[in-house]
N, C-alpha and C positions, 0 to 999 in steps of 0.2 A: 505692752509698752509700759517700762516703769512709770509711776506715778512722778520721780525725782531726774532731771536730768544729772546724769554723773559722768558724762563723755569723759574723754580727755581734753575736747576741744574744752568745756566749762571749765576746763580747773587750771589748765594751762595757760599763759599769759596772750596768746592770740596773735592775729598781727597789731602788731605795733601802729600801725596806718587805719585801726578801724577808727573809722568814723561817729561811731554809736559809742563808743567807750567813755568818752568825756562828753560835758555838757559841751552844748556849741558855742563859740565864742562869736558868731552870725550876731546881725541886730535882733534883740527878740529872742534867739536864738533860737534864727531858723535854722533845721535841718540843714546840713553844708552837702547837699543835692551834688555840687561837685565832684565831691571826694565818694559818696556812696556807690557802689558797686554789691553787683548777686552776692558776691563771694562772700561779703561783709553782713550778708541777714543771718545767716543759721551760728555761728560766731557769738554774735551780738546775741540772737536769742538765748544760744545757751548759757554763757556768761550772766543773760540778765535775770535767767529764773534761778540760777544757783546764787545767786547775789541776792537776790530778796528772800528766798529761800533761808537763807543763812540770816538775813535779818530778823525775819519771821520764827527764827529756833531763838535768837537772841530775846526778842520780845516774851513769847512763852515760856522760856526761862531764866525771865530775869528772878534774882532772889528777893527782891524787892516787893512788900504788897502793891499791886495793880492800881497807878492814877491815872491822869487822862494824859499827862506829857510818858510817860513811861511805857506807856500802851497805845493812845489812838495817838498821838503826834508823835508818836513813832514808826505805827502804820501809815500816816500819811508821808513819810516820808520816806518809807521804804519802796524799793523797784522801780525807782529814778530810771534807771538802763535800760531796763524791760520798756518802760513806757517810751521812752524816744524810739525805740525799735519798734514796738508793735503799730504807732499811729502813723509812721514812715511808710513801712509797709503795708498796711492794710489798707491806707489811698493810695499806694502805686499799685496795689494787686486788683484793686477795680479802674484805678484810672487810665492806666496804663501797663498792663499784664501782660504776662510772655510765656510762652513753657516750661521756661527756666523756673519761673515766679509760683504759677501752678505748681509746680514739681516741689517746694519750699514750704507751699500753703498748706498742701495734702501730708506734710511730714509732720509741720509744727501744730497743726489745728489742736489734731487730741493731746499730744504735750502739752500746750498752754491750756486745754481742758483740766488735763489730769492736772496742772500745776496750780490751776485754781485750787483746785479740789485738796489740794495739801494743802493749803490757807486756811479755805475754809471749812473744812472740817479735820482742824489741829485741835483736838480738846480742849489742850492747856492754852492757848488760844483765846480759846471763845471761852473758859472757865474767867478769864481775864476780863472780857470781853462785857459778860455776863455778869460779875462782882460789880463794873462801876454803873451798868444797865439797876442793879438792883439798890445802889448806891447812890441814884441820878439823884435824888432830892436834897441830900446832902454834900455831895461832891463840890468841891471849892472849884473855879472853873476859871480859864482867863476868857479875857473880853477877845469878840463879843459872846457876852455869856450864852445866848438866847440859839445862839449862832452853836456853841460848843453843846449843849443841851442837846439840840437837834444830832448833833456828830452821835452822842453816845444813843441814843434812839436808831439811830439810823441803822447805824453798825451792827446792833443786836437784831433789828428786823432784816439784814440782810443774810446775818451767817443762819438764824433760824430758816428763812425760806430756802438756803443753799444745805440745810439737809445737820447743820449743826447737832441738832439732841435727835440724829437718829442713833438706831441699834449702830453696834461694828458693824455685824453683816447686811443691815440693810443701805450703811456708808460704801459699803465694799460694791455693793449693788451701784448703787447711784453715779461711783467712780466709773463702772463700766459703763453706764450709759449715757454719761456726760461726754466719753472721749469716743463712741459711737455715734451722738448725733452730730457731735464735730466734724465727724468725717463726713459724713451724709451732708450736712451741710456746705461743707469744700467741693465734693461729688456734684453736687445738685450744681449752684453756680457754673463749674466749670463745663458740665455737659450743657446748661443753656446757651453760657454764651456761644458752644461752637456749634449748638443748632439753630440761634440766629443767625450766625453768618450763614449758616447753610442754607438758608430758608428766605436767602432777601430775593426779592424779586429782580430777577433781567431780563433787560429789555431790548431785544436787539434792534426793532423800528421804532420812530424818534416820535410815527405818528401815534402810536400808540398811548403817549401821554399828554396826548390832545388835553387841553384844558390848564394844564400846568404852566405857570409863568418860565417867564424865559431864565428868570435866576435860578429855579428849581429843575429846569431840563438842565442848565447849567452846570447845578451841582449834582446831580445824578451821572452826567458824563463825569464830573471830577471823581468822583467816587467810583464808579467801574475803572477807571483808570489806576484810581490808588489800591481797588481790590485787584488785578491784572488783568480786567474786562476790557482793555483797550477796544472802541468805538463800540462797545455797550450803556446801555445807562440801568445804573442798578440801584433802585429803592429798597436799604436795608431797614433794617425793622426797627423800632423805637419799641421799650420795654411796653405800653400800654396795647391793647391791644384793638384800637380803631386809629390807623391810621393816619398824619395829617392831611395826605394825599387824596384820600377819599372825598373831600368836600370838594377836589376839582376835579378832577379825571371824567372827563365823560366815557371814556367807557367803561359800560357795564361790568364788561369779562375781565378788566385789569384789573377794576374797584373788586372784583369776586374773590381772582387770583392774588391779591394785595392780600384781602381782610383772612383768607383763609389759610394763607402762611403765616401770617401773624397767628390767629389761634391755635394753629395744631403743632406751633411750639412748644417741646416738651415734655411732651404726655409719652413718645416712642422713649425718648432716650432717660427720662428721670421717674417713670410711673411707680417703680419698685421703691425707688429712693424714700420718694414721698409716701406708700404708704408705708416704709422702715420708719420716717420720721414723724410721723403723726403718732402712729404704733407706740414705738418709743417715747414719745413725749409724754402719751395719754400713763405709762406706766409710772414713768415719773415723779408725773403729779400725785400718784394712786399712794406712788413711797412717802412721799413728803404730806399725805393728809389730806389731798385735795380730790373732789369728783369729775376734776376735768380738766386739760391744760389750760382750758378761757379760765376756770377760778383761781389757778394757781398765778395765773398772770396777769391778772385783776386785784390782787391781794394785797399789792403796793402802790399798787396806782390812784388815781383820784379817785376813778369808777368806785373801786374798792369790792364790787360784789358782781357775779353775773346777769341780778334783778337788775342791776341799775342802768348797766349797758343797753340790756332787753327793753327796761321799759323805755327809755329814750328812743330807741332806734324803733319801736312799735307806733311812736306817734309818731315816723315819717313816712317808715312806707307805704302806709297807704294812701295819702297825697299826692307823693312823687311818684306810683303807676295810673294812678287816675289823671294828674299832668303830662305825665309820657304818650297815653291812650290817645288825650288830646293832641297830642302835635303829632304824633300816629296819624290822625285825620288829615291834619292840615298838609301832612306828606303823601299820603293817598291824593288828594284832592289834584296835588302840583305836579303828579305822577298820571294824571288823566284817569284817575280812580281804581289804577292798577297794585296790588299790594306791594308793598316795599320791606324789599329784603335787604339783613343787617350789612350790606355792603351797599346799600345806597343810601341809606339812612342821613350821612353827612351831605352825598353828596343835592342830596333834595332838601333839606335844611337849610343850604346854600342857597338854592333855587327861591321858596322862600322867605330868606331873610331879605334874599335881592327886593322880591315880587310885591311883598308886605313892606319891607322898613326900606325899602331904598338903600338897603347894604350890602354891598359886595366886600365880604372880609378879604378879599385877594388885593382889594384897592386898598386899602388902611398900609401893607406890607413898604409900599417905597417912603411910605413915612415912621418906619420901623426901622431905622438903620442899626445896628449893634452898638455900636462906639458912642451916638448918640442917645444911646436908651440907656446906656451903661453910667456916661458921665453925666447929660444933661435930665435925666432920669434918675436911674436908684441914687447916685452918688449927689444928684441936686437935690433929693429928697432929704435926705439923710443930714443932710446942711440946712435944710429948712426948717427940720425937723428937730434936730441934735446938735447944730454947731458941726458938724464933722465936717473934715478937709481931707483928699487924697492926696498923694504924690506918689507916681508911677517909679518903681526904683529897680529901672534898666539893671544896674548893676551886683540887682541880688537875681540869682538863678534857682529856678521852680524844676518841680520832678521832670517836664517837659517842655519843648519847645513852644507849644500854644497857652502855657500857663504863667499868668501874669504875675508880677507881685508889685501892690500898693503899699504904701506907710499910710496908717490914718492918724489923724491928727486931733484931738480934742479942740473948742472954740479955743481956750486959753493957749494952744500951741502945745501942750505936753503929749508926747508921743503915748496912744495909747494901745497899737500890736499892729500886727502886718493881715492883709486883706490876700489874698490868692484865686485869680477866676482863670475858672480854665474851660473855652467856652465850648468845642467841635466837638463831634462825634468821629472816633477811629476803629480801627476794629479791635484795637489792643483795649477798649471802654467798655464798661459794662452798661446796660442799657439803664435811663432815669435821668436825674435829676438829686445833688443830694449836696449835704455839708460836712467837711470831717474839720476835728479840731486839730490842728500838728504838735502845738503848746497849748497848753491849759490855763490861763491864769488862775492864781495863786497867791495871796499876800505870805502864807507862810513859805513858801518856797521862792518868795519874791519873782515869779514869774510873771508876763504881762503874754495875752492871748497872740496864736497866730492861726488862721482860720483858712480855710479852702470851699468856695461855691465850684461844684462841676453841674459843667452842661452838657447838652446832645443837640449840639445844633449843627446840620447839615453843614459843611466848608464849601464855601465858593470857588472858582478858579482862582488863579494869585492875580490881584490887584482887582478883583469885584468885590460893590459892598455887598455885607450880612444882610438881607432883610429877613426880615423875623416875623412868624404868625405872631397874631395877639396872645394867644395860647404861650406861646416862647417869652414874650414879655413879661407876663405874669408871674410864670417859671421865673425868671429874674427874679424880681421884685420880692417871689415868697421865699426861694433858698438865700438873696441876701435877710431877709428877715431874721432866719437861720443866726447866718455871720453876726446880726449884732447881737443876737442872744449870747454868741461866744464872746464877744469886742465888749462889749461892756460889761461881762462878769465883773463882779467887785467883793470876792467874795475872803475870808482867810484860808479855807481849806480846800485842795483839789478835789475833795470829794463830793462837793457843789457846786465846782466850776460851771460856769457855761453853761450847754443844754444836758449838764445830769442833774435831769428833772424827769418826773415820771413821763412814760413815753407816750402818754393821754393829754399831756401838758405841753410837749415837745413843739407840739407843731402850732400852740395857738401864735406864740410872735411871729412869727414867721405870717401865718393869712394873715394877721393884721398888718403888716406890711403891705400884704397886697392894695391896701387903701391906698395907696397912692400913684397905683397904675393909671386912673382915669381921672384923679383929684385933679380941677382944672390948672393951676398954677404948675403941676410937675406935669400934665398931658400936653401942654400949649410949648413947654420946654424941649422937652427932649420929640415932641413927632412932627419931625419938619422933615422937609421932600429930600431925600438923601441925593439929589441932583439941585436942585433949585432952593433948597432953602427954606422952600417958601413953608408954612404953618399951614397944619390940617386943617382943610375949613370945617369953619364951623358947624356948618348942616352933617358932615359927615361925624363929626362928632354928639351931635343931635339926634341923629341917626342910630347910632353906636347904643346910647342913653334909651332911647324909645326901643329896641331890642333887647336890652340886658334881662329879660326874665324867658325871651325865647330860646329854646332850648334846656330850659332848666331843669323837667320831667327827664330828659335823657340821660344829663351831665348827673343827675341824684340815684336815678336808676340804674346805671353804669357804676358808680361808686357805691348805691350799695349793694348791686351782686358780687361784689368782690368783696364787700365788710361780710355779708350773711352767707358766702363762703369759707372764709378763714374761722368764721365763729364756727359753722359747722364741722370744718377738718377738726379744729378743738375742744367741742364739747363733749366727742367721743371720749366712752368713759376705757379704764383699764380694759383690754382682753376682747373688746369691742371691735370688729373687723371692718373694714371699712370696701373689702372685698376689691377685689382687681380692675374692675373697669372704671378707672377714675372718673370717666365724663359720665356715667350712668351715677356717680354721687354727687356728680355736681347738679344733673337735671333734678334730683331729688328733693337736694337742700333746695336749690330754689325756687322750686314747686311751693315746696313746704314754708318757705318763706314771704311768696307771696309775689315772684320776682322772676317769674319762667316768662320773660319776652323774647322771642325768637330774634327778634328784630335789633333786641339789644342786647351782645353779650355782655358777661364782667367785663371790668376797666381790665383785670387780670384775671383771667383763667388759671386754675388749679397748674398748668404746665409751666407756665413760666411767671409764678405768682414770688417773686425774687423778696418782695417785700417781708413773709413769710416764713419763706423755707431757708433765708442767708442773710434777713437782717434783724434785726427787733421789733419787728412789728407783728410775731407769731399772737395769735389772739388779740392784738392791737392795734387791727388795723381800724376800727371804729373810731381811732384816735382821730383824723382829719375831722372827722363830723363831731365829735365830740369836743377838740378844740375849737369848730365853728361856731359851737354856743356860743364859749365865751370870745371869739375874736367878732362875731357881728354885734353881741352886747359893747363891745370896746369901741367899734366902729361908730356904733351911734352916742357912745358916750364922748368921743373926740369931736361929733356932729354937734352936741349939744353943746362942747363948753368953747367953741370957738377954733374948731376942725386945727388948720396945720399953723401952732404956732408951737414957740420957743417952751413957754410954761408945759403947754400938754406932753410937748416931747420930753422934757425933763422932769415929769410925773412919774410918766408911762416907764423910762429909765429909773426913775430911783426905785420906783416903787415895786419894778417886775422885772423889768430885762436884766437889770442888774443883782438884783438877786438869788439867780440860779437855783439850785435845791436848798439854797441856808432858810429857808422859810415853806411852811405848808403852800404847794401850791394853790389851792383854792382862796386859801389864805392874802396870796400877794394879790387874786385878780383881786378880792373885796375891798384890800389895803386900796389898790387903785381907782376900782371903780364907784366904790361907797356903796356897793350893795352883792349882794348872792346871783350867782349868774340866773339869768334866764334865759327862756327858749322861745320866745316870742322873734325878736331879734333876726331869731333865726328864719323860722319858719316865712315871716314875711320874704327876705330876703331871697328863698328858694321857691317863692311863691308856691309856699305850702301852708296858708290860711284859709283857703277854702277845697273845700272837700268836692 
């Protein structure tokens, strides 16, 4: 594949009607979802890598000595086209995907690989690049200076890790293997999702999901109806892999036949894939200098080193299986001292939370209505918190029918970007939970943010409410966390918008939103009886409170067999085989880790480990626990200065959310917090202080 698109489509004027060609004249300038059609992506693409392409030859050769308007505010303003095209697409190619779309993804993937790869390693480019890099101390700079400083740092740390001062031929090297793991990456994605749908469980007797509430038989009829199972009920699989079903279904053989199609997602249809991309990755690294894809992906991040990650992640796990071991018992015990295997694991945990705290997490759900969690929850949050205001705006149209669109509103009324939740699970969705940015804000492109939260929440029949696990709420609460990391960017340059911030840093706002799933003023708000009205009592919320540490051995052991998996597919060095039977490396690794509980697989197994193999989280996935440092240090810091008021939320905003990558991250929590994170915070938290 040439590294340059040269079609005729790129050079020829196109249709006239595309959509992608001019900026949108939408509020915000949403995407005009209207007017986009298939026909208008490969078009668009190619138009928009020849068009920055052509900018990019201009910038490298301008005759001009190299400043920062001439060079990096030139890059940041080149591939306007490209960018409305590729954020279109690549949340309607997860959110709502078609064969048509697949067939688009698999064409463009290594194109926009190789097209990178013209960028970033253009010589005359990064010789440009590299002059104001070595000129930084003396470079005259516009405001914010501090702001512009960091641009020229950044730039030179990015084109160097993208392979910049290699050989030609070890550039030549890296081009092929940039637009091979692109494919493999397109590959992987698209063979899981169609081994989920093939793998969801049906049900043809209704008795068989004994245990499950009526809204959830409900919408498992809705769902074999909308797959073509008319009077089956079909439990399709959610990307994690312990089902939520498991903590009801009394029986055994379903909770078996459930957990055990969830896990052996995968491994038949992508086992080559992944070790081609592991393989590859690890050589990569090897081109560019580094002894393993974890150090090459740790070299920008806060981490900064593979010791750091290590040593962090050494003082939990052993904790969190000595905590697991414990409630191991207490589920032995509730089992009549029979051992418990990982497909009862939930549902005996349930048993008791009942037996112990007096909680039935199935009773919490009719005080979980959607609409209510949504507006008298995140969105009352958020107003309690920040000033913010919604308005629902019917009249702008989203990539799909179940996808919302809000206006948010600053206290003072100035409009500050549009909000987008798009709640159901369909089979055209990829499995998760997740946030894409559609617009970026931008003061030099005078852009204001337009953001998208997707969910996987089971659909009800038409005219039954949502009720939502607690698990589902939270999901809420942390991907809007996401949205306002994007909503409040306040930044000059797109190249610190929002969440482009290291992917170790990514997820802290985001948990620290979760604070406010059970803060009593937004919990008393939004969980009222989605028939009656009435307000969660109290004792159940009491209840709730006096349980919050049960469970937490499993939920840490579960999360990190899946962090000391991905580290292990990564730390494989060059030429290192990782040999064919993938589940025989995974008992390995986490043997060797400290983390072989039968009882409790990964959150994600090697097979349908999406996070990984198709998103940025390759060697990153330590990032949740690693932004938990600093989001429970934040938590108790909001505890201490007088929890949910106006000042704190417009600290926590100036000083971080709004920030984006124009600042060190380690840098803004300190700004914020008045000190260097710690790990205490944590460990209480996960009740891992005692050994």
């Amino acid at each position: 594949m040439p590294s340059e698109p040269t079609t005729s489509a790129a050079q020829d004027d196109g249709p006239v009607s595309n959509p992608f060609f001019a900026a949108s004249t939408l509020p915000y300038q949403l995407p005009p979802f209207a007017s986009i059609t298939l026909a208008d992506y490969l078009p668009a693409f190619e138009r928009g890598m020849a068009e920055q392409l052509a900018e990019i030859d201009a910038i490298a050769s301008c005759a001009e000595a190299p400043d920062f308007t001439n060079t990096l505010i030139a890059l940041e303003r080149s591939g306007q086209l490209l960018g409305r095209v590729l954020h279109v697409f690549y949340n309607q190619s997860a959110a709502d995907t078609s064969p048509e779309l697949q067939e688009i993804e698999a064409e463009i993937s290594p194109r926009l690989a190789a097209h990178q790869d013209a960028i970033h390693l253009n010589g005359a480019l990064f010789g440009r690049i590299k002059a104001l890099f070595d000129a930084r101390e003396t470079l005259e700079l516009p405001e914010p200076a501090a702001e512009s400083v960091r641009l020229v740092d950044k730039y030179h740390e990015e084109y160097v890790l993208a392979g910049a001062e290699l050989s030609p031929a070890d550039q030549e090297r890296l081009r092929e293997l940039n637009a091979e793991l692109a494919t493999l990456s397109t590959t992987f994605q698209r063979n899981l999702l169609a081994d989920t749908k093939a793998r969801a469980l049906v049900i043809e007797d209704v008795a068989e999901l004994a245990g499950l509430s009526e809204d959830a038989v409900a919408a498992a009829a809705e769902n074999g109806r909308a797959l073509g199972r008319e009077g089956a009920y079909v439990l399709s699989l959610k990307l994690f892999s312990n089902q939520t079903e498991l903590a009801e279904l009394t029986n055994p053989d379903v909770r078996r036949r459930l957990l055990e199609a969830s896990l052996g997602r995968g491994f038949t249809v992508n086992s080559e894939v992944i070790r081609q991309i592991v393989t590859l990755r690890a050589e990569r690294a090897a081109l560019l200098g580094f002894e393993s894809y974890a150090a090459y992906q740790v070299a920008d991040k806060t981490a900064r080193t593979v010791a750091d990650v290590e040593e962090m992640l050494a003082r939990v796990v052993p904790p969190a299986v000595a905590n697991a071991r414990r409630e191991a018992e207490s589920l032995r015990a509730a089992n009549d001292g029979a051992p418990i295997a990982a497909w009862d694991w939930q549902y005996y945990s349930e048993q008791v939370r009942k037996a112990e705290y007096d909680l039935d997490t199935a009773a919490l759900r009719p005080y979980l209505e959607l609409e209510s969690v949504l507006h008298d929850g995140v969105f009352f949050a958020a107003n309690q918190v920040y000033g913010l205001t919604f308005t629902a705006r019917p009249d702008l149209r989203a990539y799909h029918p179940d996808a919302h669109v809000f206006e948010v509103f600053n206290e003072d009324g100035s409009g500050l970007g549009l909000f987008i939740i798009d709640f159901y699970a369909r089979e055209s969705k990829r499995g998760g939970a997740w946030m894409n940015e559609l617009v970026f804000q931008s003061a030099l492109l005078g852009a204001k943010p337009v953001v998208v939260n997707n969910l996987n929440i089971a659909k009800p029949p038409a005219g039954e409410p949502t009720l939502l696990t607690f698990d589902e709420v939270t999901t809420m609460f942390h991907e809007f966390g996401h949205a306002l990391h994007g909503l409040f960017s306040d930044v000059a340059y797109p190249y610190f918008s929002g969440t482009n911030v290291p992917r170790d840093f990514v997820e802290y706002p985001s948990q620290v939103n979760e604070m406010w799933v059970t803060w009593p003023e937004v919990l008393r708000n939004y969980a009222k009886h989605h028939r009656t009205g009435a307000p969660i009592p109290t004792e159940l919320i009491e209840r709730m409170e006096a349980a919050k540490l049960f469970g937490e051995g499993f939920r840490t052991v579960e999360y990190l067999g899946a962090t000391l998996l991905d580290w292990a597919w990564h730390k494989l060095a060059a030429g290192e085989d990782p040999g064919a039977d993938l589940e025989a490396f995974e008992a390995t690794a986490l043997e060797k880790a400290g983390l072989a509980m039968a009882e409790i697989p990964p959150r994600y197994r090697t097979g349908y480990f999406a996070h990984i193999f198709t998103n940025d989280y390759a060697a990153g996935y330590y990032s949740y626990i690693w932004a938990e440092v600093l989001d429970a240090d934040s938590v108790e810091w909001f505890e201490q200065n007088g929890g949910m008021t106006r000042e704190n939320g417009d600290h926590f905003r100036a000083e971080l959310l709004s920030r984006g990558g124009s600042v060190d991250s380690i840098q803004a929590f300190e700004n914020f917090s008045g000190h260097a994170p710690e790990i205490e915070p944590l460990l209480v938290r996960r009740g891992l202080t005692a050994h």
